[in-house]
Every structure is written in C-alpha cells, then in structure tokens.
C-alpha positions as YAML, in Angstrom:
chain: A
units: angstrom
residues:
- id: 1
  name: UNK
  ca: [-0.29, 18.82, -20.93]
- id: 2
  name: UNK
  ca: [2.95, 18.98, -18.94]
- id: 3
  name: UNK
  ca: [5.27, 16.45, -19.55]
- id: 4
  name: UNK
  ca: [8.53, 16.16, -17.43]
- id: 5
  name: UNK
  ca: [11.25, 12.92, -17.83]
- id: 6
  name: UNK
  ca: [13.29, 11.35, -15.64]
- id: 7
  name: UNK
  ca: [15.89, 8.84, -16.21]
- id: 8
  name: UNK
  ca: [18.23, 6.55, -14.32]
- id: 9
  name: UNK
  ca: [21.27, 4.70, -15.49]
- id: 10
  name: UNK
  ca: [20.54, 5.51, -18.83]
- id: 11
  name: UNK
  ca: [22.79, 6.22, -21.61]
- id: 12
  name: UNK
  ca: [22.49, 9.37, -23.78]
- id: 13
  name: UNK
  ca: [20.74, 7.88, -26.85]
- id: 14
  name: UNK
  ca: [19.10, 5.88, -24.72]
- id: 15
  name: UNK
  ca: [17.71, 8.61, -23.23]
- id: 16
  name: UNK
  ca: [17.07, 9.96, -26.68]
- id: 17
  name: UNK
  ca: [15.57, 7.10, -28.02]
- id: 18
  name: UNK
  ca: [13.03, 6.89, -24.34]
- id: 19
  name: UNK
  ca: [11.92, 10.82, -24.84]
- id: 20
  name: UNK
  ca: [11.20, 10.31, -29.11]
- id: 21
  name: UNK
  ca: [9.67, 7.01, -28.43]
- id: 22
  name: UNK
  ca: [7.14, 8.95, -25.56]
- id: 23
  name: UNK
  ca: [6.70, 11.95, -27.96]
- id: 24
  name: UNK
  ca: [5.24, 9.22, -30.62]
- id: 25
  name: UNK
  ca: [2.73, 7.66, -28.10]
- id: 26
  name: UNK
  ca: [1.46, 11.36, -26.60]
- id: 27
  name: UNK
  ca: [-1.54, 11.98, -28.96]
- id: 28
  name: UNK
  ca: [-3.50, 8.80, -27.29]
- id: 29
  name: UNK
  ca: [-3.03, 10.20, -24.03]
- id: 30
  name: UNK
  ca: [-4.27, 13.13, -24.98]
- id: 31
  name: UNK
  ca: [-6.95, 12.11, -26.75]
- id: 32
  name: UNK
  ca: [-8.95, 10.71, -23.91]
- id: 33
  name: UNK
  ca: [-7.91, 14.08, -21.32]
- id: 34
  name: UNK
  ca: [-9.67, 16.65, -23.71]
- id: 35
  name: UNK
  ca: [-12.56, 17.26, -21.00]
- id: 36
  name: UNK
  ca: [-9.38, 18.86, -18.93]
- id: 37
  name: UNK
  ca: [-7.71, 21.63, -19.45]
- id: 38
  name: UNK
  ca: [-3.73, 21.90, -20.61]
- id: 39
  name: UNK
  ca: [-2.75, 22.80, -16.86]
- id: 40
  name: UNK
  ca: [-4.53, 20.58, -15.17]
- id: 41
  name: UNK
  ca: [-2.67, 17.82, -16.17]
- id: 42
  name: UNK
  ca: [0.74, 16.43, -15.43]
- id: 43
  name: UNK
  ca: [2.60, 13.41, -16.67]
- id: 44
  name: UNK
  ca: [5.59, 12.59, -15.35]
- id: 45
  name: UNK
  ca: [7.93, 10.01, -17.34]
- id: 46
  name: UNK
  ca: [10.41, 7.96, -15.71]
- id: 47
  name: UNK
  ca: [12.59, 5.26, -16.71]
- id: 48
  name: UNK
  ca: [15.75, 3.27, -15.22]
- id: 49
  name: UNK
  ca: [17.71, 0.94, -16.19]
- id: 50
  name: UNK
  ca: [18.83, -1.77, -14.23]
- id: 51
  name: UNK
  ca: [22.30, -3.48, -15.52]
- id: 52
  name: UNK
  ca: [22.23, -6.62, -13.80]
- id: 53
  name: UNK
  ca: [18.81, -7.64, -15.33]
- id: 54
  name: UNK
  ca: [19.33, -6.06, -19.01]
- id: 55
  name: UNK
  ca: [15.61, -4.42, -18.33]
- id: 56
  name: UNK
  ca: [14.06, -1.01, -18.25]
- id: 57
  name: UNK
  ca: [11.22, -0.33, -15.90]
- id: 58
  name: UNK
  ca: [9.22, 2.79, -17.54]
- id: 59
  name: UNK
  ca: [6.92, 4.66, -14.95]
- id: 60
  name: UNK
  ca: [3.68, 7.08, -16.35]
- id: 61
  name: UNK
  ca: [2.83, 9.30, -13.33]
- id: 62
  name: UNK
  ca: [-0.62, 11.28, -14.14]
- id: 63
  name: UNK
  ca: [-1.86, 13.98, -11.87]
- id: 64
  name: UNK
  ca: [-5.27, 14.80, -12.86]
- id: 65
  name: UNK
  ca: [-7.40, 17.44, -10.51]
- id: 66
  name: UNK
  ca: [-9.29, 14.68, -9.15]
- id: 67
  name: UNK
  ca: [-6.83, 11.63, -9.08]
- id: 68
  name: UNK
  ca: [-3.29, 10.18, -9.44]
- id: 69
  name: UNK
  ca: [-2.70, 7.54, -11.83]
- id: 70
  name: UNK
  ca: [0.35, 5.49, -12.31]
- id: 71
  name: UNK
  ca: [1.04, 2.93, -14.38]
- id: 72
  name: UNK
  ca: [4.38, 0.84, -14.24]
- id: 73
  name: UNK
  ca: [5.85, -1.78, -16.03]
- id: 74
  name: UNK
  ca: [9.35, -3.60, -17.11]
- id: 75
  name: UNK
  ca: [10.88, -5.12, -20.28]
- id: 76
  name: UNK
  ca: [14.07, -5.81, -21.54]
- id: 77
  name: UNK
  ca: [13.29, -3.43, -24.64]
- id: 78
  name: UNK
  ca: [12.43, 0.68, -24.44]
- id: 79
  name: UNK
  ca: [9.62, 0.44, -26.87]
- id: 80
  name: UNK
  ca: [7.95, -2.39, -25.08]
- id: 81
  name: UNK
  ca: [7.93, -1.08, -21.86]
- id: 82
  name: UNK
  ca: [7.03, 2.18, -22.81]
- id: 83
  name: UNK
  ca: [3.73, 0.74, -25.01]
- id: 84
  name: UNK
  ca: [2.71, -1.71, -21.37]
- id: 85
  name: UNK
  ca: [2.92, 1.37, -19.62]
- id: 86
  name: UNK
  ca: [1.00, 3.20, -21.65]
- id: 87
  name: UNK
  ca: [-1.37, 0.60, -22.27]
- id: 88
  name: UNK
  ca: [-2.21, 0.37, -18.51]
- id: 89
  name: UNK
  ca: [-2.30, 4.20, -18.16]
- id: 90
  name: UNK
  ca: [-4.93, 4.34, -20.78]
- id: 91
  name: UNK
  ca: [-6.90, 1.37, -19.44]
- id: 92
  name: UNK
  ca: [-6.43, 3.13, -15.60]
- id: 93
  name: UNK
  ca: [-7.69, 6.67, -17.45]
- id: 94
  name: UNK
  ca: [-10.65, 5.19, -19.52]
- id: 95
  name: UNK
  ca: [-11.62, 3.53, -15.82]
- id: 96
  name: UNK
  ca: [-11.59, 7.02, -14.47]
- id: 97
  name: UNK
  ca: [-13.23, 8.88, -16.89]
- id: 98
  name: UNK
  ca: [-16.51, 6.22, -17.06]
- id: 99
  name: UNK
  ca: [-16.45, 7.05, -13.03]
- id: 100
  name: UNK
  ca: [-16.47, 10.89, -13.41]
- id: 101
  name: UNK
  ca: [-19.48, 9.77, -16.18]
- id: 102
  name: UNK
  ca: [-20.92, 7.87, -13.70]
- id: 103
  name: UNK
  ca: [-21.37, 4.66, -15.96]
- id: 104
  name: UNK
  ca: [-21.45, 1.60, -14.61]
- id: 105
  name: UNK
  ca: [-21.15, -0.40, -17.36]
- id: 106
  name: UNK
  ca: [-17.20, -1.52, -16.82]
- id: 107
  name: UNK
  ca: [-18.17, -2.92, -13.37]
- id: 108
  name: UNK
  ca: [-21.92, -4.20, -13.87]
- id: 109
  name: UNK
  ca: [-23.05, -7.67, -12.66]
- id: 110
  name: UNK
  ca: [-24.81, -10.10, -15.52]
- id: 111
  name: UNK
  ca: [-28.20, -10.75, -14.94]
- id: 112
  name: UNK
  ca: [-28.82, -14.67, -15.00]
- id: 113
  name: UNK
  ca: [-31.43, -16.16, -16.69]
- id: 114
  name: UNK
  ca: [-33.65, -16.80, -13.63]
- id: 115
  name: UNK
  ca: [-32.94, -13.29, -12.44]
- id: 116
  name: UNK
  ca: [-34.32, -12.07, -15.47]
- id: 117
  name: UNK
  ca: [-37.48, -14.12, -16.11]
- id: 118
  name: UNK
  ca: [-38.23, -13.06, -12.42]
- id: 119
  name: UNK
  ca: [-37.92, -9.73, -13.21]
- id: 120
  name: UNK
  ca: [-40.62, -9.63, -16.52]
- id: 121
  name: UNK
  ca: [-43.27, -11.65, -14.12]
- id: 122
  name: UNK
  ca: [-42.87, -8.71, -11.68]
- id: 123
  name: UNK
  ca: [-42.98, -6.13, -14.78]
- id: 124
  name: UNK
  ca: [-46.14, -8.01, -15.72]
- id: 125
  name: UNK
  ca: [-48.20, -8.42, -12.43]
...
C-alpha cells in the first residue's frame, strides 16, 4: 500500500511523532485490504494543527478501485486522533468489504416474534 503524509502547522517532531505513530497503526489497515493488491490502494495521511484550539484534526483518505473512504476526526492529542481516525476507517472498510461480500448481516432487520411464528405456520401449511 501507498502511503503519502501531509501536514499543516505542524512542528518537526511533531511531524515525527504523527508519521511513527501512523507507521505503528498500519498492520490493521492492512490486514483487512489483503483481497487487493499493493497498487491498488492509496492512503493518504493528513494532519493540521490548529493553534487557537490546541487540537489536531488527523484525516485517513483511502482510494480503493471501487470506493473512496475517509475518515476524519479531532483531538487535542496526536495519538488520539490518529487511533478515532483509524477506528472509523476500519469500521467504514469492514462496511465495504461485507458489501463487496454481499452480506447483509450489518444492515439486517430483526424478525419480531409475530413475524416469526407467522412465518413457521406458512412453513407448515
């Protein structure tokens, strides 16, 4: 996978501490994208800092062959807005991946009680 990082207002160990801190959290990503291969996937890595707020708003851009996912959050610490993000990207690629399987499990409506009694009377007649 491609990985490119972009950063805003950002001091250098800052920046330093952002690209280590993504390197660490990689293999998860990776983990779910096996079924594509190494160029067909693209994550792009952005963060900025905003002074006035003491906060860092971390972006995960994925380009898939089929779909775009971002995921974007902010904290007021590196590490935690880099594990929301990542969280959400994960959650957004598991989503995808159970619609490329077609399973509809993630999105299925619960049978009610009466729905399902009418349903074994019309199984048994």
């Amino acid at each position: 996978m491609e990985v490119t990082h972009f950063f805003k207002n950002l001091s250098s160990t800052e920046e330093k501490a952002f690209v280590d801190y993504v390197k660490e959290k990689m293999p998860s990503i990776e983990n779910l994208l096996t079924k594509f291969a190494d160029d067909a996937k693209i994550l792009k890595v952005s963060i900025e800092k905003y002074e006035k707020h003491d906060a860092f708003e971390v972006e995960f851009s994925l380009v898939l062959p089929q779909k775009n996912i971002i995921a974007k959050e902010a904290s007021h610490q590196i590490t935690k807005a880099v594990d929301l993000s990542k969280d959400r990207l994960l959650a957004q690629i598991r989503k995808h991946m159970d619609h490329l399987r077609h399973d509809r499990s993630h999105g299925s409506i619960r049978t009610t009680e009466k729905a399902k009694t009418e349903i074994e009377q019309f199984i048994e007649s």
